[in-house]
C-alpha positions in Angstrom: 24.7 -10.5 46.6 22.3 -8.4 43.7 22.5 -10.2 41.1 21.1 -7.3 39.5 21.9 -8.4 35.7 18.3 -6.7 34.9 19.2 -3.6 36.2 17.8 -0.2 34.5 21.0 0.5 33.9 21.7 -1.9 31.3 19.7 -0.4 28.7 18.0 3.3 28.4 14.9 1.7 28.3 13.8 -2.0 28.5 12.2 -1.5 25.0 16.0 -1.0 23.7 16.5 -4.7 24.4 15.8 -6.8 21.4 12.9 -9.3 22.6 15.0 -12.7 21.7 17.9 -11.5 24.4 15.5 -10.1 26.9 15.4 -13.3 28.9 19.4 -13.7 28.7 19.7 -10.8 30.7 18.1 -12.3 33.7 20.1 -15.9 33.2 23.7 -13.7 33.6 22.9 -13.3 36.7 22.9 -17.3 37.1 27.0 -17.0 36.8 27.5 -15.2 40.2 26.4 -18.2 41.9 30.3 -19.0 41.6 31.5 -16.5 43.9 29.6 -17.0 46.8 30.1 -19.1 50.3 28.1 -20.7 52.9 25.9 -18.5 54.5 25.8 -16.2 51.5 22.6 -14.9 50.4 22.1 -14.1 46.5 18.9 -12.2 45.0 18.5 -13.0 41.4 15.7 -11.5 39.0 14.5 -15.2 38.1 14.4 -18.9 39.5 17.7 -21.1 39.5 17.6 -25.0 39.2 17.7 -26.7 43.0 20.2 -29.3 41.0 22.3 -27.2 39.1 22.8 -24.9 42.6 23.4 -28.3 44.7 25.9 -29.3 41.9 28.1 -25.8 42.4 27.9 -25.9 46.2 29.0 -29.8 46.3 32.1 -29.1 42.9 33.4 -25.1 45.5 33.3 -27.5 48.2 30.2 -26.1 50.3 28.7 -27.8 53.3 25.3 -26.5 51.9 24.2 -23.5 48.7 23.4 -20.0 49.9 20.3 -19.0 50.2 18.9 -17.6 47.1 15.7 -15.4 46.5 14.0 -14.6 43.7 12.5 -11.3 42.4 9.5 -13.4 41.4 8.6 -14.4 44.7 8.6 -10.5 46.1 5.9 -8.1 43.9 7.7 -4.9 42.4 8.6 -3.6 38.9 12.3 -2.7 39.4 15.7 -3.6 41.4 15.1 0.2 43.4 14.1 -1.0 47.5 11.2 1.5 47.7 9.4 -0.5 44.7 10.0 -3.8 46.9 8.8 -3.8 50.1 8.9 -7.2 50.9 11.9 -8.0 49.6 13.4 -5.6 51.7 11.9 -6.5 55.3 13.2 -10.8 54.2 16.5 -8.9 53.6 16.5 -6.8 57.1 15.5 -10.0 59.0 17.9 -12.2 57.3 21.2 -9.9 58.2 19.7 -8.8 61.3 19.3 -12.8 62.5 22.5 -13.6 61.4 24.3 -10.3 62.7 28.0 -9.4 62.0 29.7 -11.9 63.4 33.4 -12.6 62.3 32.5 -11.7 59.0 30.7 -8.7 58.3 28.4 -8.1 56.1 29.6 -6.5 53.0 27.3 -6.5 49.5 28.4 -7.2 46.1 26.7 -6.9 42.9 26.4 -7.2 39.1 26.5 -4.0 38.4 26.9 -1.2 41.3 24.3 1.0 40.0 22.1 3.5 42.0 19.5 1.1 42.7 22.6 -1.0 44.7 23.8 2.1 46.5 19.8 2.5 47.9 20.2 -1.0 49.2 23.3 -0.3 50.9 21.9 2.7 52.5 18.6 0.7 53.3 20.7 -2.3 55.1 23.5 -0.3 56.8 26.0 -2.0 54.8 28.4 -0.5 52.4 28.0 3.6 53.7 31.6 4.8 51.7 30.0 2.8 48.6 26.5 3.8 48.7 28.3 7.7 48.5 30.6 7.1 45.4 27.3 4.8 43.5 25.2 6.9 44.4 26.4 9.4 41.8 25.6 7.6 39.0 29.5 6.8 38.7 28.7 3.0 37.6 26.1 4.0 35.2 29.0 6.5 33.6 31.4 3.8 32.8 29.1 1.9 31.3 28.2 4.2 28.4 29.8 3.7 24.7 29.8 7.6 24.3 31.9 7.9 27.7 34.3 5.3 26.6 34.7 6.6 23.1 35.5 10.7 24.7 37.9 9.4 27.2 39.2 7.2 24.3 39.8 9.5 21.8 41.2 12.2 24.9 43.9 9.4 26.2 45.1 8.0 22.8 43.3 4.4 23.0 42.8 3.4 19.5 39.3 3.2 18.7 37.6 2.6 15.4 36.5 6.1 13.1 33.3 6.9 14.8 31.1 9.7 16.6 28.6 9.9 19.8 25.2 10.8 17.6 21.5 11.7 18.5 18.5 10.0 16.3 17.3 11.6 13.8 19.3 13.9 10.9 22.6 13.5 12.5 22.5 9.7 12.7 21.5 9.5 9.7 24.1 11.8 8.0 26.8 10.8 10.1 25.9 6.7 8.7 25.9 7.8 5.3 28.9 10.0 5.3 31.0 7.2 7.0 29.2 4.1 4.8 30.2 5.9 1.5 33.7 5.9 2.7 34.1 2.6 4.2 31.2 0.5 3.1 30.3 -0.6 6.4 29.3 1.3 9.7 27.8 0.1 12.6 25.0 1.4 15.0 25.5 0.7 18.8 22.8 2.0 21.5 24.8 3.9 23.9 24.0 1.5 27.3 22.9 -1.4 25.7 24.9 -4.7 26.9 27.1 -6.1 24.6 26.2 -6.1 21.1 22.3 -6.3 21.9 20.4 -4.1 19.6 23.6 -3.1 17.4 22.8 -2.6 13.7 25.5 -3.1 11.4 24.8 -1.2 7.9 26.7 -2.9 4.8 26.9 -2.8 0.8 29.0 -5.6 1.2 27.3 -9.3 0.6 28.7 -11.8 3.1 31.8 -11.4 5.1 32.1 -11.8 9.5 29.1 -9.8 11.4 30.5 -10.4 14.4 29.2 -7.6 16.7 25.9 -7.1 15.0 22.3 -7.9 16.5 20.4 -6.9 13.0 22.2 -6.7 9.6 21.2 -4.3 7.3 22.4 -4.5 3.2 22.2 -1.1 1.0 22.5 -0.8 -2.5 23.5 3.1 -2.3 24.6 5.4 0.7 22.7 8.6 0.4 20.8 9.7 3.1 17.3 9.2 1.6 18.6 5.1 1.4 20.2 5.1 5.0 16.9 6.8 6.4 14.7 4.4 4.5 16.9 1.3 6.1 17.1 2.7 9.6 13.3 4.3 9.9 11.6 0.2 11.2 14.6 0.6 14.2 13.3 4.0 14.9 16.4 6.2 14.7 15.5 8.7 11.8 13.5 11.3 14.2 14.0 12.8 17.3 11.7 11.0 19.9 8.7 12.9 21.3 10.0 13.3 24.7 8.2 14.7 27.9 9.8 18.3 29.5 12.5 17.6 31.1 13.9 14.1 29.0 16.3 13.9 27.0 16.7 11.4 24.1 19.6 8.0 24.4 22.5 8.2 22.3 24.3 5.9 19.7 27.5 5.5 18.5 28.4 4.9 15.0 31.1 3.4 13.8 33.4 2.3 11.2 33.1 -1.7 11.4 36.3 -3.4 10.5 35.7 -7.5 10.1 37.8 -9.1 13.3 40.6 -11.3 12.5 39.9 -12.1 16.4 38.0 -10.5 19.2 39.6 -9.8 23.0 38.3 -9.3 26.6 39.7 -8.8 29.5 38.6 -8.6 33.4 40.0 -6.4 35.7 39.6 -5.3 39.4 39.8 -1.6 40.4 40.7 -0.7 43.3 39.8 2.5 45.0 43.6 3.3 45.2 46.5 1.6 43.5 46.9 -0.1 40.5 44.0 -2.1 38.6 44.6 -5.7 38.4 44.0 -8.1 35.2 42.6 -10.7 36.4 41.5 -12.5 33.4 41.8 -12.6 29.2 40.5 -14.2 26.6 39.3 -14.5 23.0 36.6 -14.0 22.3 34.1 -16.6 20.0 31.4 -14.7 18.4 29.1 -15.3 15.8 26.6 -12.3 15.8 27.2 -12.4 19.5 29.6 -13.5 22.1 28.7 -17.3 22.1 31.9 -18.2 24.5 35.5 -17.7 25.0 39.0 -19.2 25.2 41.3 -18.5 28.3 44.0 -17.1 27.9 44.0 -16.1 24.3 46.0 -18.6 21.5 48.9 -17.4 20.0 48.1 -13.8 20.6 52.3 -12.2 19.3 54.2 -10.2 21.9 53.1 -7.0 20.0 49.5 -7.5 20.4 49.7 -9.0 23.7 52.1 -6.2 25.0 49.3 -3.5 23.6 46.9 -5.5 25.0 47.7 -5.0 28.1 49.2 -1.4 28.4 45.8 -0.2 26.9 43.3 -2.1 29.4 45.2 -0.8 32.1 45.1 2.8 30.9 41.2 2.1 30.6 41.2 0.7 33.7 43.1 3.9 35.2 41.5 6.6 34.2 37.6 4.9 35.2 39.6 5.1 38.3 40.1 8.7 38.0 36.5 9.2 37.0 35.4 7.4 40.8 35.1 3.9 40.0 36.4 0.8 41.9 35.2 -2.8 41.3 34.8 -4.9 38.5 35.7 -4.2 35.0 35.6 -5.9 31.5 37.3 -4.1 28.3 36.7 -5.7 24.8 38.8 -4.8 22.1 39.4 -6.3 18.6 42.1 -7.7 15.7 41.5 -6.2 12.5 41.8 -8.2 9.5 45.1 -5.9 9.0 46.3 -6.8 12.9 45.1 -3.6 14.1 43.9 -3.5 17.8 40.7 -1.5 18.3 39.1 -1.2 21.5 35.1 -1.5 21.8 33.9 -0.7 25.0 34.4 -0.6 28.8 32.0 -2.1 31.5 32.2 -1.2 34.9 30.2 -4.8 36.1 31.0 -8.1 36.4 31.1 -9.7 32.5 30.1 -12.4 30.8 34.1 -14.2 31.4 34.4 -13.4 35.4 32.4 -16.0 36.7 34.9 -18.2 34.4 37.7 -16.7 36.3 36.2 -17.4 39.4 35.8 -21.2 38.7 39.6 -21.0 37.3 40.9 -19.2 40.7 38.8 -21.8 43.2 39.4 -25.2 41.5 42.6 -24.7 39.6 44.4 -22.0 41.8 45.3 -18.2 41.5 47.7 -19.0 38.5 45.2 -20.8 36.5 45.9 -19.1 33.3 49.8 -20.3 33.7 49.4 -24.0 33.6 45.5 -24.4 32.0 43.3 -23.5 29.1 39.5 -23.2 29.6 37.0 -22.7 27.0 33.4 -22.2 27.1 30.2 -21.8 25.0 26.5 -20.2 25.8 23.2 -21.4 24.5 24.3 -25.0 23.8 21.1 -27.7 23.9 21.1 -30.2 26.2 19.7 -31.8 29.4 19.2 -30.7 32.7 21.8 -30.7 35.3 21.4 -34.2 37.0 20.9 -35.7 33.7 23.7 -34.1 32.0 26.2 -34.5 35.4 25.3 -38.7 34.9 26.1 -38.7 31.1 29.3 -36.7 31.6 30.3 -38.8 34.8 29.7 -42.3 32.1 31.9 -40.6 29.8 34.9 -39.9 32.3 34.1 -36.2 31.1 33.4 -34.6 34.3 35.3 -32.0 36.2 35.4 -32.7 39.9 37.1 -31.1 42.7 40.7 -32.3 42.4 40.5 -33.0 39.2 42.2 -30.8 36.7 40.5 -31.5 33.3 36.8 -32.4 32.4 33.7 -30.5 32.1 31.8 -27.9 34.3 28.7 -26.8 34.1 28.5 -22.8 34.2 24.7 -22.6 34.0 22.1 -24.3 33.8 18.4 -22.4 32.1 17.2 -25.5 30.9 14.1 -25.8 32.4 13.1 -22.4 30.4 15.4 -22.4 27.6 16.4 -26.0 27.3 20.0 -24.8 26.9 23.3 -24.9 29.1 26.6 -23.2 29.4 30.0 -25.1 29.6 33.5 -24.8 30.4 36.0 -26.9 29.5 38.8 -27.4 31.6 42.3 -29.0 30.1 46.0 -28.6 30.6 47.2 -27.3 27.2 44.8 -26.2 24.2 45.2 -29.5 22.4 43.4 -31.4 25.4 40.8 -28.6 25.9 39.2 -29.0 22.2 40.0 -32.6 22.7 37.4 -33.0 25.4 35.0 -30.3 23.8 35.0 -32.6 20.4 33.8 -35.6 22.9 31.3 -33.7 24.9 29.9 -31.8 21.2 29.7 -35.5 20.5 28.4 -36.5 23.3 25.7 -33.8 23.7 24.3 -35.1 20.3 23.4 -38.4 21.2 21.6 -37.6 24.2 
């Protein structure tokens, strides 16, 4: 398993990352830890606690973790094979020791970009997938100008926008839709998430849900919406080497969220794409955590909900693309559904729905409600497990309400992520009120 959450596909250039979530990208990758099995091997761009990865393998049930490299330990600059030579002669000798077995080996991955098809190519495993990836097919659905064409071609409602260049037509196209609607947002085309989104606004206050920088303007001219968007550098065209040619942003019409949605879904290479998780979404400027499945969501919205993802999910399908999927969308203040984006990876919510489908069952989302919640301070893992065992807080395997630990970055960030496991909504924020209590005193 890559846990390739740093990939170069995640963001035109590493620059594009703001510098206070550069480091989150390389804890995502902490999350796939959930899917894996004895005798498993994971790479992951940075170190992982030996506690927290004991405390997974003992709550899945394994005899013993994976074994789990780091980047750190094997000298190169990027996820591509030919940049990491010693990572890749560990990685021959480890499959070719073990051999096929029973089980093949088959390789799975954050997000399948070229990089992952070069691996596959390089181990002998994966030869129809290192074809398809190898065409740049992951790194096309997971563009914001892709998903807003093939949006606005099938009839998925998206908010007033247009695919841009920097320089005059960013600028023109801000100022035309700001005057009109008083608020417009600026998305990178490749960026994750909302990292380095920049909403625009001559509104005071209100939800910014979305938005990495917010930017307040007293007029809407062009000469104004240069002048506020010339520090990000998007007012001129870059001065690119022959050959290069410049990212792209999308600009938007941003409509405050009465709530926000996601979904995960698996693709198949034929047949119909399967939801395998939703949620809503809690965001302050970012995602911060989620609720599964969504509260009180009516059958109108729900029903959209659903018959939209799967069109998304379809026609990704049609472009070449199988695996995993998440699709955000959004409820407008007026209970309009507008979509977001598409990601052809593994999210932020799957490694939720893979804790869900091992400890609770397949039909989870029938019988419990989970919610979790990123960048919360706290202990380390063994402490934290001891104070949540005291407390009668802890989820453990049988169990079927408590706490698990999702991640644990402590050691470098001092934070953790949760999820809270309950059997109706009432007793999920019932237990998250004792452990936000709890978490305070320690």
């Amino acid at each position: 398993m890559f846990a390739n959450s740093t990939s170069r596909a995640m963001a035109a250039r590493p620059d594009d990352v703001p510098d206070d979530a550069k480091d989150s990208y390389r804890f995502l990758a902490n999350r796939m830890l959930w899917s894996m099995d004895e005798g498993d091997v994971a790479v992951l761009p940075g170190k992982v606690s030996d506690a927290w990865l004991a405390y997974v393998a003992d709550l899945l049930g394994l005899a013993s973790p994976p074994t789990v490299l780091s980047l750190r330990d094997y000298p190169g600059g990027a996820w591509y094979p030919g940049e990491r030579p010693q990572l890749a002669e560990a990685l021959r000798g480890l499959v070719a020791a073990r051999g096929d077995g029973a089980n093949p080996w088959r390789l799975e991955c954050y997000i399948h970009d070229r990089d992952i098809a070069s691996w596959e190519r390089l181990l002998g495993i994966g030869a129809e997938d290192s074809v398809r990836f190898a065409q740049g097919t992951a790194e096309l659905v997971n563009s914001k100008s892709v998903f807003r064409s093939m949006a606005t071609a099938c009839g998925i409602p998206v908010a007033e926008g247009r695919v841009v260049d920097r320089g005059p037509e960013l600028v023109d196209g801000v100022s035309e839709l700001l005057a009109r609607t008083g608020a417009v947002i600026v998305k990178q085309d490749v960026n994750a998430g909302g990292d380095g989104n920049i909403l625009l606004t001559t509104v005071e206050g209100g939800k910014q849900a979305g938005a990495h920088y917010v930017v307040h303007l007293a007029a809407t001219d062009p000469a104004t919406v240069a002048s506020a968007l010339d520090p990000f550098g998007l007012t001129v065209l870059p001065d690119l080497p022959a050959g290069a040619s410049p990212a792209r942003n999308v600009i938007e019409v941003y409509h405050e969220s009465a709530r926000e949605l996601s979904a995960d879904m698996t693709v198949p290479r034929t047949g119909a794409p399967t939801l395998m998780s939703y949620s809503d979404l809690r965001m302050a400027e970012t995602w911060k955590g989620s609720v599964y499945p969504p509260q009180n969501l009516t059958p109108r919205l729900h029903a959209h909900l659903g018959a939209y993802m799967q069109q998304v999910a379809i026609v990704a399908q049609q472009l070449g693309y199988y695996g995993p999927m998440n699709i955000d969308a959004i409820v407008t203040r007026s209970g309009e559904l507008l979509f977001n984006e598409f990601n052809g990876r593994v999210g932020g919510t799957t490694g939720i729905d893979m804790i869900g489908r091992r400890l609770l069952g397949q039909d989870y989302l029938d019988h419990h409600v989970l919610a979790s919640r990123i960048d919360v301070p706290a202990p380390g893992c063994d402490i934290l497990v001891k104070a949540l065992t005291e407390q009668g807080l802890l989820f453990t395997r049988g169990s079927d309400h408590g706490v698990v630990i999702y991640n644990d970055t402590t050691e470098e960030t001092g934070t953790v992520e949760y999820v809270v496991v309950g059997r109706s909504w009432a007793d999920t924020s019932r237990t998250e009120e004792q452990l936000t209590s709890m978490l305070s005193k320690l």
